[in-house]
MILUMTI-34459 format. One record per atom (N, C-alpha, C): residue in one letter; atom name; residue number from 1; x, y, z. Coordinates in pm, 1 decimal. Example, Ala and Ser with C-alpha at 12.3 -4.5 7.8 and 13.67 -1.06 7.14 Angstrom:
BEGIN
<site A, N, 1, <1319.0, -569.0, 780.0>>,
<site A, CA, 1, <1230.0, -450.0, 780.0>>,
<site A, C, 1, <1320.0, -330.0, 780.0>>,
<site S, N, 2, <1285.0, -225.0, 708.0>>,
<site S, CA, 2, <1367.0, -106.0, 714.0>>,
<site S, C, 2, <1290.0, 3.0, 787.0>>,
//
This chain:
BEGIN
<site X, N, 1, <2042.0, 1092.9, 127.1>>,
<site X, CA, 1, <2016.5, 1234.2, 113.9>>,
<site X, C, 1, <2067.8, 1303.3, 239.6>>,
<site X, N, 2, <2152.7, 1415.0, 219.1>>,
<site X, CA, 2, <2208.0, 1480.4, 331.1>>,
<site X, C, 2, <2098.0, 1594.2, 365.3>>,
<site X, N, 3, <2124.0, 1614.4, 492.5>>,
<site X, CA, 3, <1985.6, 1716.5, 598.6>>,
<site X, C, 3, <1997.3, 1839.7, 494.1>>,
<site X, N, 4, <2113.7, 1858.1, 445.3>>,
<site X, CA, 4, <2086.4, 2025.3, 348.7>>,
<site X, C, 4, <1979.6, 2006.9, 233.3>>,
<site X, N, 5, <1962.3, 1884.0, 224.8>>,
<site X, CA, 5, <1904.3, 1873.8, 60.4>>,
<site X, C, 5, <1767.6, 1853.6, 97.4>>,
<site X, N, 6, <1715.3, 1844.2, 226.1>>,
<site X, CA, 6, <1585.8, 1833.3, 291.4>>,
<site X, C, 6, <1501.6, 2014.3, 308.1>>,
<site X, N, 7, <1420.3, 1992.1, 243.8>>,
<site X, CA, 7, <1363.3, 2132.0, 195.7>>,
<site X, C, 7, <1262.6, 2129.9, 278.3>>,
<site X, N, 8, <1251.8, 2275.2, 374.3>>,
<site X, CA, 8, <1142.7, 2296.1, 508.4>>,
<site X, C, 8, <1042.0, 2396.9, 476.6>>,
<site X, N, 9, <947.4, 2383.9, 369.7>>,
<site X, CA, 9, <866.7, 2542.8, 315.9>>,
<site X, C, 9, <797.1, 2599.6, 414.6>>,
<site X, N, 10, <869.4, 2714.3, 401.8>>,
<site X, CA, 10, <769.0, 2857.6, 487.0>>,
<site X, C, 10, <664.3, 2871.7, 486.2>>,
<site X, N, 11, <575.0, 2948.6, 582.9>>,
<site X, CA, 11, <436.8, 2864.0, 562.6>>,
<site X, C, 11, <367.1, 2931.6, 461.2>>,
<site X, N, 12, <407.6, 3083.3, 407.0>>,
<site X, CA, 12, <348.3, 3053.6, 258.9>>,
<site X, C, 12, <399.6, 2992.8, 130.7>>,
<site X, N, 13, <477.8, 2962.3, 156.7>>,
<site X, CA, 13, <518.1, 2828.8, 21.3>>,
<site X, C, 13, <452.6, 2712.9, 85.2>>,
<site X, N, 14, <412.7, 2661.2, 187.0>>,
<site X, CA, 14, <328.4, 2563.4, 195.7>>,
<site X, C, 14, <216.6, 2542.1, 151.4>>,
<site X, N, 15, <178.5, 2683.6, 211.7>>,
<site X, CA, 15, <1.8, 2755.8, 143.3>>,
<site X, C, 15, <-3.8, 2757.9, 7.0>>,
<site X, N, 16, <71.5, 2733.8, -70.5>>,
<site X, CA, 16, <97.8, 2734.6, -238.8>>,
<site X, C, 16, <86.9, 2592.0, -254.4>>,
<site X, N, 17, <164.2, 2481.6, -207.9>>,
<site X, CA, 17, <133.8, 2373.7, -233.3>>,
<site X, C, 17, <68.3, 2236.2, -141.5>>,
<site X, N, 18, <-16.2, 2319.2, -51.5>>,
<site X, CA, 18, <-82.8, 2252.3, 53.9>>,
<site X, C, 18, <-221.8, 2153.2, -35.6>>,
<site X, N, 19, <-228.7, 2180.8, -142.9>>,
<site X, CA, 19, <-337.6, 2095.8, -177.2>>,
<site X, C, 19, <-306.6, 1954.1, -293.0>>,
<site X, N, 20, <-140.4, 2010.0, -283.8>>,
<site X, CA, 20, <-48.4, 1878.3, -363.1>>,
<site X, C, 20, <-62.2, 1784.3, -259.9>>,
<site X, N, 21, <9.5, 1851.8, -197.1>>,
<site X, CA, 21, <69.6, 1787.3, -46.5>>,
<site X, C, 21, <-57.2, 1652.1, -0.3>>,
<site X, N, 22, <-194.5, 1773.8, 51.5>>,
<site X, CA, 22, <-294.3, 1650.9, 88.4>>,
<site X, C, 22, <-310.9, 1563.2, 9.8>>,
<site X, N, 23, <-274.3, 1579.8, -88.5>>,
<site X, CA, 23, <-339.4, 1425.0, -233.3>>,
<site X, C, 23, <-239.7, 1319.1, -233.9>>,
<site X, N, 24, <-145.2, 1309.5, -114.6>>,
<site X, CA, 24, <-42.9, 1229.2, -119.3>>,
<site X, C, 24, <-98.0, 1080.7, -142.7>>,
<site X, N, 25, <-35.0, 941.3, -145.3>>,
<site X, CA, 25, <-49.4, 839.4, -166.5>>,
<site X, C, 25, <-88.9, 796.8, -81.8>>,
<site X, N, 26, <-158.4, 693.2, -66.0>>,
<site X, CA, 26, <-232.2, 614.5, 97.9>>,
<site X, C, 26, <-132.3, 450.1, 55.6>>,
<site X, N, 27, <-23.3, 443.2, 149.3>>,
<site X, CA, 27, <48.4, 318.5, 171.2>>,
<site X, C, 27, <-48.2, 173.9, 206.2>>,
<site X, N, 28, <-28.1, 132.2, 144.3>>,
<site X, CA, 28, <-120.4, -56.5, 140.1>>,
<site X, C, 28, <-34.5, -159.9, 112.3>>,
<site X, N, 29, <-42.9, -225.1, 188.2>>,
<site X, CA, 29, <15.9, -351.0, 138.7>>,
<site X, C, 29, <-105.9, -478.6, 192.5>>,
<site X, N, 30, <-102.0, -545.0, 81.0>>,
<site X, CA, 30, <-149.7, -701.4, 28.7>>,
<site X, C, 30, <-66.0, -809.5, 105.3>>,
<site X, N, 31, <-151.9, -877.7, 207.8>>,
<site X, CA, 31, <-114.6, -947.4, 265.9>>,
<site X, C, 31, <-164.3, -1150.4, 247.2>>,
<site X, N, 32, <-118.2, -1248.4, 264.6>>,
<site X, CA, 32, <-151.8, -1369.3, 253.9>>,
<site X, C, 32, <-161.4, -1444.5, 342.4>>,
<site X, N, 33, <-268.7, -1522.7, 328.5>>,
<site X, CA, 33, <-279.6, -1547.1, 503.4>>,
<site X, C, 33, <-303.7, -1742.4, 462.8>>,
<site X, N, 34, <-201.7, -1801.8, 559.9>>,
<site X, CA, 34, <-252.5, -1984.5, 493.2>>,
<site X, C, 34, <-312.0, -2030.6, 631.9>>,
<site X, N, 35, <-395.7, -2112.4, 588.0>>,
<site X, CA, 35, <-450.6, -2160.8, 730.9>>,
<site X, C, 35, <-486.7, -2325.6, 702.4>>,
<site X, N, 36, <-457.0, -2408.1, 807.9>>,
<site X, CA, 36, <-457.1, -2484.8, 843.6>>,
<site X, C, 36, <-572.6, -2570.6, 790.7>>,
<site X, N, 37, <-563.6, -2692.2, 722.1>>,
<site X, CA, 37, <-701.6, -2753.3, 635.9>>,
<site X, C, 37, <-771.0, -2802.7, 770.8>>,
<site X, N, 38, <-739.6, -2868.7, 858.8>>,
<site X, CA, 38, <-804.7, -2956.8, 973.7>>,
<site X, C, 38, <-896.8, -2842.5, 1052.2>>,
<site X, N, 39, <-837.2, -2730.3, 1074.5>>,
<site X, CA, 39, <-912.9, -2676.5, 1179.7>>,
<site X, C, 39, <-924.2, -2533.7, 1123.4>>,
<site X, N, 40, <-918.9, -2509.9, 1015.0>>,
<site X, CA, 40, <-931.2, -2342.9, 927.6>>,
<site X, C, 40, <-902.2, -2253.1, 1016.7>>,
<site X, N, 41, <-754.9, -2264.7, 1105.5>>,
<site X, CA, 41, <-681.2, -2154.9, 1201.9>>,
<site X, C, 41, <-588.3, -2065.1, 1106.4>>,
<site X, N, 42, <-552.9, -1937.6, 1112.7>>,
<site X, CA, 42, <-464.9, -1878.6, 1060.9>>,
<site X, C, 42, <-312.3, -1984.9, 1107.7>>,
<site X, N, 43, <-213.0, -1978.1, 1040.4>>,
<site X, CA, 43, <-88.6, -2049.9, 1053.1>>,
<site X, C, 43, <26.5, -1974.8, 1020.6>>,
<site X, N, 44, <-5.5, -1882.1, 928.6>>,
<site X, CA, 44, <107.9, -1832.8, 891.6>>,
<site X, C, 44, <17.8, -1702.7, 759.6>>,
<site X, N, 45, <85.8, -1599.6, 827.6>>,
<site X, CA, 45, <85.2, -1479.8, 709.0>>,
<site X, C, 45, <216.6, -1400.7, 660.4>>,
<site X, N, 46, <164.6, -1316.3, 589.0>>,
<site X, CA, 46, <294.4, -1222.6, 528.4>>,
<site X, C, 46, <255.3, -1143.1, 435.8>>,
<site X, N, 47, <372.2, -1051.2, 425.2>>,
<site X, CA, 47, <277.3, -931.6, 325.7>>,
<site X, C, 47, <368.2, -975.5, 201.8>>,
<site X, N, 48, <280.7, -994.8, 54.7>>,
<site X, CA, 48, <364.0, -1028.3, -27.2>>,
<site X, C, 48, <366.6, -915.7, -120.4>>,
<site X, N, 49, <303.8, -809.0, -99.2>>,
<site X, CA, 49, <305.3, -665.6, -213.4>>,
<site X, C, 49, <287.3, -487.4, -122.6>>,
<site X, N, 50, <376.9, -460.5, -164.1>>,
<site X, CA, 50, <338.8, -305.7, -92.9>>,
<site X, C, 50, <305.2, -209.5, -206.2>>,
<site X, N, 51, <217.4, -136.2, -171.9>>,
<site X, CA, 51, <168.8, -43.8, -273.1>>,
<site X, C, 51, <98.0, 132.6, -273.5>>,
<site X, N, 52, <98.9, 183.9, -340.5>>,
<site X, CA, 52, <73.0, 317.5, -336.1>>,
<site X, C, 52, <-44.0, 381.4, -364.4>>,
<site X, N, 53, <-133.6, 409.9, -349.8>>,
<site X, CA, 53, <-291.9, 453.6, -349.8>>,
<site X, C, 53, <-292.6, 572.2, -400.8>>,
<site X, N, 54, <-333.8, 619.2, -515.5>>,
<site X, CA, 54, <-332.0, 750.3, -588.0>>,
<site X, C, 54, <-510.3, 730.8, -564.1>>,
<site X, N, 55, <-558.4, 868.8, -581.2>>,
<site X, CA, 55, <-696.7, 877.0, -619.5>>,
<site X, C, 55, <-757.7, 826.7, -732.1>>,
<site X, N, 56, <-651.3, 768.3, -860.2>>,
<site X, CA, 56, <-707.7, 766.3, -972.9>>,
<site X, C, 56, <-646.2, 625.4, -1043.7>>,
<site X, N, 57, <-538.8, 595.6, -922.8>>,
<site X, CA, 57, <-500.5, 420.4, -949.0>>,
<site X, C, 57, <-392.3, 396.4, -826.8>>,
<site X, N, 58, <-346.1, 262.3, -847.1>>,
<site X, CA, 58, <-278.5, 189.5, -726.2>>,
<site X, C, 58, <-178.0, 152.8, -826.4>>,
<site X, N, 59, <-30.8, 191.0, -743.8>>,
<site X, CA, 59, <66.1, 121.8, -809.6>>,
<site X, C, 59, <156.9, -22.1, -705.1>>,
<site X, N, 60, <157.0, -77.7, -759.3>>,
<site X, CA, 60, <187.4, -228.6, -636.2>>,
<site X, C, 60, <331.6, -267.5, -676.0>>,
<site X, N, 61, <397.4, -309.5, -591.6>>,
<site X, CA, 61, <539.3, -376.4, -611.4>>,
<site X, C, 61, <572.9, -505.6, -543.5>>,
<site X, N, 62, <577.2, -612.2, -523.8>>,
<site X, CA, 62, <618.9, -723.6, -478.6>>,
<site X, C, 62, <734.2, -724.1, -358.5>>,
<site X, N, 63, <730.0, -728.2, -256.1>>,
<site X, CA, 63, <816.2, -776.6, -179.0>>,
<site X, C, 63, <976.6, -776.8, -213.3>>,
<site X, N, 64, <978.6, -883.1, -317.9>>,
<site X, CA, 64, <1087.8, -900.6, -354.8>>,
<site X, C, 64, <1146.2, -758.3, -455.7>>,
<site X, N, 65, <1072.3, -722.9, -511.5>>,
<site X, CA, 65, <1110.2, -668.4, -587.9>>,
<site X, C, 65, <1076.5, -657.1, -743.6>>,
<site X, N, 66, <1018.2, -796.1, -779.2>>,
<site X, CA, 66, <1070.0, -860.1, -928.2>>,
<site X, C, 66, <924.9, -871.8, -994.1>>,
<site X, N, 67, <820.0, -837.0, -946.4>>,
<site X, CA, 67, <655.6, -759.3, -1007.5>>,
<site X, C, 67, <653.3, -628.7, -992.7>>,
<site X, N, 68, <579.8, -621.3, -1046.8>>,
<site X, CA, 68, <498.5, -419.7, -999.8>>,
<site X, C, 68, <375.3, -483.5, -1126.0>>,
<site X, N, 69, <284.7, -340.4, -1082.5>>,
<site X, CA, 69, <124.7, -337.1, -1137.6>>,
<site X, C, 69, <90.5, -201.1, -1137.2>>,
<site X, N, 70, <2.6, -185.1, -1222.2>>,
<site X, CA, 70, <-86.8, -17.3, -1173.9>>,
<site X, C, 70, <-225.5, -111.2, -1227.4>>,
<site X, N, 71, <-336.7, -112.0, -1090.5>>,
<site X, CA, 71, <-439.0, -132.4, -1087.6>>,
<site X, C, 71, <-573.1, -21.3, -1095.9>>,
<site X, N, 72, <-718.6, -38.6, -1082.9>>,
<site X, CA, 72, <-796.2, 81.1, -1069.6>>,
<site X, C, 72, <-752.2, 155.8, -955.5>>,
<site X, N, 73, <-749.1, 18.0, -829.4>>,
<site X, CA, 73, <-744.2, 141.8, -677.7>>,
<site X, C, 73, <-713.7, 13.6, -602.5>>,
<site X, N, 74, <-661.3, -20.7, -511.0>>,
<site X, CA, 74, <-595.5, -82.7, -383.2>>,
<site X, C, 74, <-714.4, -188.0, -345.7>>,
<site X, N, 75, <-842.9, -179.0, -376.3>>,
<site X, CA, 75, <-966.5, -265.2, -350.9>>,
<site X, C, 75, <-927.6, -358.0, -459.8>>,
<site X, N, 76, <-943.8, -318.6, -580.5>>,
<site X, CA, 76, <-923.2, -349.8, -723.6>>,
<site X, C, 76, <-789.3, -452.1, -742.2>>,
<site X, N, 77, <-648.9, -411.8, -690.0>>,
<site X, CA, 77, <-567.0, -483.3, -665.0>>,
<site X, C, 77, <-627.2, -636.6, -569.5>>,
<site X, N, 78, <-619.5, -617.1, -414.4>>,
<site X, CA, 78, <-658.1, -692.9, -324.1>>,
<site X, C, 78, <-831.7, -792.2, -474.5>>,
<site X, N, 79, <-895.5, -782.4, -504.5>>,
<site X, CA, 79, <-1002.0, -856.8, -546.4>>,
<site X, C, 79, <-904.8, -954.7, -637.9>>,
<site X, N, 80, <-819.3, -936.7, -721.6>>,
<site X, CA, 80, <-785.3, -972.3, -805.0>>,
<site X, C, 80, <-669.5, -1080.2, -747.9>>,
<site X, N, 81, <-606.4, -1055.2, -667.7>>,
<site X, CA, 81, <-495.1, -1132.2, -617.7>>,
<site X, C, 81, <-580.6, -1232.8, -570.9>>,
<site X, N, 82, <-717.8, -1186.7, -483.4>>,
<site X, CA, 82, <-826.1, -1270.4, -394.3>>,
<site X, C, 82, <-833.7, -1412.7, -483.0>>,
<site X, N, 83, <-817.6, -1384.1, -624.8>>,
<site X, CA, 83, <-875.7, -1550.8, -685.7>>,
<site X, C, 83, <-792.2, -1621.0, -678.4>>,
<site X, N, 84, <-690.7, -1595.1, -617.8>>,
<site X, CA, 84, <-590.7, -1744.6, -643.0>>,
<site X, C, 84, <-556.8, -1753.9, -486.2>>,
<site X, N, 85, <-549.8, -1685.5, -351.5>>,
<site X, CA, 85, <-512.2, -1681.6, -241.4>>,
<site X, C, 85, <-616.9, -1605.0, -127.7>>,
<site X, N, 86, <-585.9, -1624.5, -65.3>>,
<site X, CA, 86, <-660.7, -1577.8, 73.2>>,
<site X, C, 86, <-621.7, -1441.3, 105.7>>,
<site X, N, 87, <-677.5, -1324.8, 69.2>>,
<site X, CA, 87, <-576.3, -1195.6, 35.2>>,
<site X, C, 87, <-609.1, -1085.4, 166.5>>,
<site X, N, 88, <-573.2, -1011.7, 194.8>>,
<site X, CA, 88, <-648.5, -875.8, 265.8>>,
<site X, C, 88, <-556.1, -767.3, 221.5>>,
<site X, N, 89, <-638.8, -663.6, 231.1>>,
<site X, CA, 89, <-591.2, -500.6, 195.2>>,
<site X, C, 89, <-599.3, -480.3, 341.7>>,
<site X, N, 90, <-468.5, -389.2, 399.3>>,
<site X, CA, 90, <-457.0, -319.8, 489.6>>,
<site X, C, 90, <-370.2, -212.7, 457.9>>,
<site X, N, 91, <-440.1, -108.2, 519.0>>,
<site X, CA, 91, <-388.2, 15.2, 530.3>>,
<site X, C, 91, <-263.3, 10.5, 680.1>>,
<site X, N, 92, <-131.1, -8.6, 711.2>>,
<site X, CA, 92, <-90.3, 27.8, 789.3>>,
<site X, C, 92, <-123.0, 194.5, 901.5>>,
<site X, N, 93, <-156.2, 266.3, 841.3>>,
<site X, CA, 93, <-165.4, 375.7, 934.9>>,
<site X, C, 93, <-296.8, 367.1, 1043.9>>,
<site X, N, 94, <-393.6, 229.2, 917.4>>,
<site X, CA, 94, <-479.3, 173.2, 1038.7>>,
<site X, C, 94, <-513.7, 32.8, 1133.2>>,
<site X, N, 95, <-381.6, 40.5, 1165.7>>,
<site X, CA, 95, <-360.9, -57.9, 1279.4>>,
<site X, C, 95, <-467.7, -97.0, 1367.8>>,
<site X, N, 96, <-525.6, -184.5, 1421.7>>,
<site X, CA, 96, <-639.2, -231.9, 1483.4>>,
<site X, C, 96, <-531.8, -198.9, 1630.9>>,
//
């Protein structure tokens, strides 16, 4: 996308769609974590799904590319992956 096609609204065209705007998606990605049988240490993780947080469902996509899902909500995703792997939901914007 070239900088012309990047649209900068004035701040009352913002004020018109400032309450779209806040309802944006909350970014998550589903991460896997393997750990070590002898001493139950983390060994190795990775994120195997990134996904999109609507108020009213979660849409998920695979890493690779070659899944997608629409779940209830990003908890709902993460529980479900939980039965077969060692899972966590993290929100990137909240970095420890």
């Amino acid at each position: 996308m070239s900088e012309s096609n990047i649209w900068a609204p004035e701040p009352d065209e913002y004020a018109l769609l400032r309450d779209e705007i806040d309802r944006a998606p909350r970014l998550f990605a589903l991460c896997e974590l393997d750990r070590d049988e002898t001493d139950w240490e983390v060994t190795e993780g990775r994120v195997f799904a990134w996904g999109l947080a609507f108020p009213d469902r979660a849409q998920l996509v695979s890493t690779d590319g070659r899944d997608r899902g629409t779940f209830q909500s990003a908890d709902r995703a993460a529980e479900i992956f939980a039965r077969t792997a060692e899972v966590r939901l993290v929100y990137p914007s909240e970095r420890p």
